[in-house]
KEVOTI-617546 format. One line per 2 residues: number of its first residue (from 1); their letters; for each residue x negated, z, y of C-alpha. Coordinates in steps of 0.2 Angstrom, whole numbers, plus 2048, in hexadecimal, padded with zeros to 3 digits. Example, Ala and Ser with C-alpha at 12.3 -4.5 7.8 and 13.67 -1.06 7.14 Angstrom:
! residues 2
1) as) 7C2 827 7EA | 7BC 824 7FB
This chain:
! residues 352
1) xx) 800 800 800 | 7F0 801 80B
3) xx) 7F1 7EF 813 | 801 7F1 818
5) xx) 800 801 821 | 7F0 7FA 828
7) xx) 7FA 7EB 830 | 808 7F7 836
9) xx) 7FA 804 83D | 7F2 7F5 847
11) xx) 803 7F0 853 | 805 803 854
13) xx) 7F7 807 85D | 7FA 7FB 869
15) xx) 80B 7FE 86B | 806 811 870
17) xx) 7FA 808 87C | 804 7FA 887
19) xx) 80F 7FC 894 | 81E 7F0 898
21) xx) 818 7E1 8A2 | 821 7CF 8A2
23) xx) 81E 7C3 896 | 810 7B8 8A1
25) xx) 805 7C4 89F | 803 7C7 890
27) xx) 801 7B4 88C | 7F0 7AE 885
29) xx) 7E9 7BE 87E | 7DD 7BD 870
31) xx) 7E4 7CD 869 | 7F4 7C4 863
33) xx) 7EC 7B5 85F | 7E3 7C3 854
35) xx) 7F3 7C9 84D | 7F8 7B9 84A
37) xx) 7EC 7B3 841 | 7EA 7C3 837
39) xx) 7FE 7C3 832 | 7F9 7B0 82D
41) xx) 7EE 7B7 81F | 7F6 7C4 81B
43) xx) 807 7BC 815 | 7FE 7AB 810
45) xx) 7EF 7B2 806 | 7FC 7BE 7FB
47) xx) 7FA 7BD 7E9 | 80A 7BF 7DF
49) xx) 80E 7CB 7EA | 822 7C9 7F1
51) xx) 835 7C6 7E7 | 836 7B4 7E9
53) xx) 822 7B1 7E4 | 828 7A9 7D2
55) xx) 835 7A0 7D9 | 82B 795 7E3
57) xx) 81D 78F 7D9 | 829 781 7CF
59) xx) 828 779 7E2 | 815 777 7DF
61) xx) 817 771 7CD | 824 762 7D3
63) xx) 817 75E 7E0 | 80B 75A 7D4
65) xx) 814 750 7CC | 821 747 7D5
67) xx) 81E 73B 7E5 | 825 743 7F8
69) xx) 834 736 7F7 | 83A 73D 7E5
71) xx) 833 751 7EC | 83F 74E 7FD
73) xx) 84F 74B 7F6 | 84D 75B 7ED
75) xx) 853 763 7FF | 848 770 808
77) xx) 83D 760 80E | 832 76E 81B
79) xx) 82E 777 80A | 82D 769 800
81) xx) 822 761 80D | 814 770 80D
83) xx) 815 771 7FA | 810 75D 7FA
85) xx) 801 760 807 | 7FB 76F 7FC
87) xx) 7FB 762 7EC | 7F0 757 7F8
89) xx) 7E4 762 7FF | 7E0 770 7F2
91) xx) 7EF 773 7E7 | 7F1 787 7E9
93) xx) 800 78F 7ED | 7F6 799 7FB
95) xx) 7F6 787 806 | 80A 789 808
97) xx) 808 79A 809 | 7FD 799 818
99) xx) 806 78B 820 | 815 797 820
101) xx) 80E 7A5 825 | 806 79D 834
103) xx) 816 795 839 | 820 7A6 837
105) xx) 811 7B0 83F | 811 7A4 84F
107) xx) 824 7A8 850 | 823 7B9 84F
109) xx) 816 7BA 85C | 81D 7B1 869
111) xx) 82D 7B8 867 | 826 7C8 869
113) xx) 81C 7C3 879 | 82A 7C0 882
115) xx) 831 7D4 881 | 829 7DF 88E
117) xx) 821 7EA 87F | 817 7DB 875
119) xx) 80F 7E9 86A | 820 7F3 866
121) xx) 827 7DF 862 | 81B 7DD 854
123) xx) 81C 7ED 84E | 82F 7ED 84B
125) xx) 82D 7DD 83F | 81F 7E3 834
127) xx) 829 7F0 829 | 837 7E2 823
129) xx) 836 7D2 82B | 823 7CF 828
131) xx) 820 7D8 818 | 830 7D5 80E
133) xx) 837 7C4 817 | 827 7BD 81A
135) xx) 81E 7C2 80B | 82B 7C0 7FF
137) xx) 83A 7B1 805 | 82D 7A6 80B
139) xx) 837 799 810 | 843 7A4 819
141) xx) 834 7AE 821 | 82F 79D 829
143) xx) 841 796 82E | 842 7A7 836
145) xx) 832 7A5 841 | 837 794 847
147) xx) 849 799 84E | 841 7A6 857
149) xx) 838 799 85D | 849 794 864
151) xx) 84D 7A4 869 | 83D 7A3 875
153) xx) 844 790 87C | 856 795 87E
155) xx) 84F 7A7 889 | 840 79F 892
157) xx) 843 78F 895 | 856 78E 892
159) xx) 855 77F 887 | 865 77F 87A
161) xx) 85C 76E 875 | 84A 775 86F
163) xx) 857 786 867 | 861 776 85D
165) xx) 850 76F 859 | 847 77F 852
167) xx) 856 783 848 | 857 773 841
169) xx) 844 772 83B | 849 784 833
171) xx) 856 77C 82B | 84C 771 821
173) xx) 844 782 819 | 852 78B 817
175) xx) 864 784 81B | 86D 794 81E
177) xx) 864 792 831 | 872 786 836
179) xx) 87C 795 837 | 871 79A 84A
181) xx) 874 786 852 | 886 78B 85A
183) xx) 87E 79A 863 | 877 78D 86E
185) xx) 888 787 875 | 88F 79A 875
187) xx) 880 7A2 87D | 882 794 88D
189) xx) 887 79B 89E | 887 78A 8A6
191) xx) 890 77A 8A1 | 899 781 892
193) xx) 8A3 771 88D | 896 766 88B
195) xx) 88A 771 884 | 898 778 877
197) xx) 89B 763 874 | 88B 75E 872
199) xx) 885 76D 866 | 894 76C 85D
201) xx) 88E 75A 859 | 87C 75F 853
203) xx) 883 76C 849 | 88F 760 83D
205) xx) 883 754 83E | 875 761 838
207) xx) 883 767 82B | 882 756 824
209) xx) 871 754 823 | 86B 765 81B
211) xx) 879 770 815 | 887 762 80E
213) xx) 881 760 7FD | 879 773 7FA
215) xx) 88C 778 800 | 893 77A 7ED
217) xx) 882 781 7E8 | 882 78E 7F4
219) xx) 892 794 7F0 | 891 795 7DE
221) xx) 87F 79B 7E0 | 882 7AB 7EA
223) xx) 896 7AA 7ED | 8A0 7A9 7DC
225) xx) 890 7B1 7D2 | 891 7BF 7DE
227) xx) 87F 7C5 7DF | 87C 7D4 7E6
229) xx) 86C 7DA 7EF | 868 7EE 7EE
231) xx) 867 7F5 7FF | 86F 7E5 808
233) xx) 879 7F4 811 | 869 7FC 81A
235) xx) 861 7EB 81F | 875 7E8 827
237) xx) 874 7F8 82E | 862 7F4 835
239) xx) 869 7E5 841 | 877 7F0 844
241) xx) 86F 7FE 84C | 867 7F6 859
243) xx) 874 7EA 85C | 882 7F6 85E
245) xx) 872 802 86D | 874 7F0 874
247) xx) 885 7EC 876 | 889 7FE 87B
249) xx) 87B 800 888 | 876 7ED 88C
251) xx) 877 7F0 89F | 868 7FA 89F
253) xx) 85C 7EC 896 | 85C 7E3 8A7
255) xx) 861 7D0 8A0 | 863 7C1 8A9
257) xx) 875 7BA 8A6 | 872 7AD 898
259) xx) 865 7BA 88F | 872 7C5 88F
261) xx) 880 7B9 888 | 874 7B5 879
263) xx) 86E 7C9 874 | 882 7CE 875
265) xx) 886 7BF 869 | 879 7C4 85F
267) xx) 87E 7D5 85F | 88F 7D2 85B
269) xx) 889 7C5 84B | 880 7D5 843
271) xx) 88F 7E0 846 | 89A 7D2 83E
273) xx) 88F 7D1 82F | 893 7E4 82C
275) xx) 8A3 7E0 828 | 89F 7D0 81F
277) xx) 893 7DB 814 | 8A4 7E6 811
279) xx) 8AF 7D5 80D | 8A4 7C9 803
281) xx) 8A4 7CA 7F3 | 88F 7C7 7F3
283) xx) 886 7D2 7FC | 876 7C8 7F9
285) xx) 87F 7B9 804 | 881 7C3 813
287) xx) 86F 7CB 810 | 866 7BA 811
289) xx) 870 7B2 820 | 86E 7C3 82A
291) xx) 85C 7C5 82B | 85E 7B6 836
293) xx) 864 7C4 844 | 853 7CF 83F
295) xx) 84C 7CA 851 | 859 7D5 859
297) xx) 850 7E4 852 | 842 7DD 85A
299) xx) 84A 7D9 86B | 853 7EB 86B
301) xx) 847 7F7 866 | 839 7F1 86E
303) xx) 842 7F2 880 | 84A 804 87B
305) xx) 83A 80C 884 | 840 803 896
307) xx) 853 804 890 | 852 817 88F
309) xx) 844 81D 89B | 83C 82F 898
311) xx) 831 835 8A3 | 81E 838 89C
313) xx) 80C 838 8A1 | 806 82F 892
315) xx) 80F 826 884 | 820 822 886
317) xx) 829 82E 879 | 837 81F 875
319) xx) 828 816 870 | 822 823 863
321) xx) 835 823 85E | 836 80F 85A
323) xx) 825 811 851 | 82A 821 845
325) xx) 83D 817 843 | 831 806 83B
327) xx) 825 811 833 | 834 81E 829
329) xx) 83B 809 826 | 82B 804 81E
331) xx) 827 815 815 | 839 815 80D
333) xx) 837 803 808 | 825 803 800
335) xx) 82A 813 7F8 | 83D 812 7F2
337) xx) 843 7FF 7F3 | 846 7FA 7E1
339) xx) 83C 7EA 7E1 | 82D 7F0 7ED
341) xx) 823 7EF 7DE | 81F 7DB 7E0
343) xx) 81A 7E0 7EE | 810 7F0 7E9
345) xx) 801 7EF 7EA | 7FE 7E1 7F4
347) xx) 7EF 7D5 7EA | 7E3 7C8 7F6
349) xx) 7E4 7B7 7F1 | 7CE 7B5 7F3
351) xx) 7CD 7C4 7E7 | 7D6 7BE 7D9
């Protein structure tokens, strides 16, 4: 369990040393190109360590023996496509694996370099989204990093267009993502109508080309078998928590009109899968399509500190409360969570 306290001590430390600042200044910092790159090897140089680790490898052995025209119509082409360049360069399953955790790590990181508490950002995301999503549903981890992507586009730079275009390319490594393209047309503060058309047209037209045929599949696969996931309730509960602080108190966090539209949508999305957990009859659906509202845990908490001000010489104490919070999630998880063994311990791809 070493290496992964390691990686949650590492954003903890800094978070007890920032201070809130605006997001241009803490832009082009070698420490989270450092975090970045270091989050890269982590999740990409894992060996057999995550749930989904088994399930993944029959993508490399098609690679190896199907051409990229038979391997695309396989759906997934963004998997299917890094499982191809791995064949062609030097056939390990640690190539895709770093290609994912590169693309989520970029995500992550400049998602949380836009939050006043960069550090505190970070921190939030090791204990579940990095370790348990990146680390073990890879192609979920990296369809996760590229909509906050969006998220970054659709709050600086108020483009619904490059929102609609990140979620698209997560789409082609996991198709649940389609679910996030109408919260570019509800989250818009200007020209609704022709933002509400024109999304609404990129959404069918996206339903057609990733989700149509993977439809029937989907249902039969987590609807009628009726999976359940063990704990699917807490990891609810997680993006509840923060999103119900938010939606009671989201005066105080000091948003711009169109930033605040998009948290309260989000916020009300993880409240409404509470009560989708309690009328589905598979958990483990609602569990996958909601860890696509994880950044919200990210966005709230790490804001709590300005949201709730207590006065202090040194460290602000809601800090050390968000940081004991992620590190009680990470010890219960590790320690308790019925299938943290493949993840425990955690085994380095060069020493194997």
């Amino acid at each position: 369990m070493l290496p992964y306290w390691l990686l949650f001590l590492l954003p903890a430390y800094a978070a007890l040393r920032e201070h809130p600042m605006p997001s241009w200044a803490v832009r082009r910092k070698p420490l989270y190109i450092g975090i970045a790159m270091l989050l890269t090897v982590m999740i990409g140089l894992r060996y057999r360590v995550g749930g989904d680790w088994t399930n993944y490898l029959p993508y490399l052995y098609r690679a190896r023996t199907q051409e990229l025209t038979e391997l695309l119509k396989s759906g997934d082409p963004g998997y299917v496509i890094l499982n191809w360049i791995a064949v062609q360069t030097f056939d390990g399953m640690w190539v895709v694996n770093i290609i994912c955790g590169f693309i989520f790590s970029i995500g992550l990181v400049t998602f949380s370099r836009m939050q006043p508490r960069p550090w505190l950002a970070i921190l939030i995301a090791i204990p579940y989204l990095v370790i348990v999503v990146a680390m073990g549903y890879s192609r979920q981890g990296v369809a996760i990093g590229l909509v906050m992507l969006g998220l970054v586009g659709l709050v600086r730079d108020s483009s619904k267009v490059r929102f609609v275009i990140w979620v698209a390319l997560a789409a082609t490594f996991h198709k649940t993502a389609l679910m996030l393209v109408p919260i570019a047309a509800l989250s818009s503060t200007q020209s609704r109508i022709w933002t509400a058309v024109w999304v609404g047209v990129a959404t069918v037209l996206l339903y057609y080309l990733f989700l149509q045929d993977s439809v029937d599949h989907l249902v039969s696969g987590y609807i009628e078998a009726q999976y359940q996931s063990q704990g699917a309730a807490i990891r609810v509960a997680m993006n509840a928590l923060p999103a119900a602080l938010f939606l009671l108190w989201r005066r105080r966090f000091g948003l711009a009109p169109t930033e605040l539209r998009l948290w309260t949508i989000m916020a009300l999305l993880a409240l409404g899968f509470v009560v989708l957990l309690v009328i589905s009859p598979s958990s483990t659906a609602v569990d996958r399509m909601a860890l696509y509202l994880i950044p919200i845990q990210m966005f709230v908490l790490s804001r709590l500190p300005e949201a709730f001000p207590v006065k202090s010489d040194g460290v602000n104490p809601m800090t050390v409360v968000v940081i004991l919070y992620s590190g009680a999630v990470q010890f219960v998880w590790l320690n308790f969570a019925s299938h943290s063994r493949l993840w425990v311990p955690y085994q380095f791809y060069p020493f194997q």
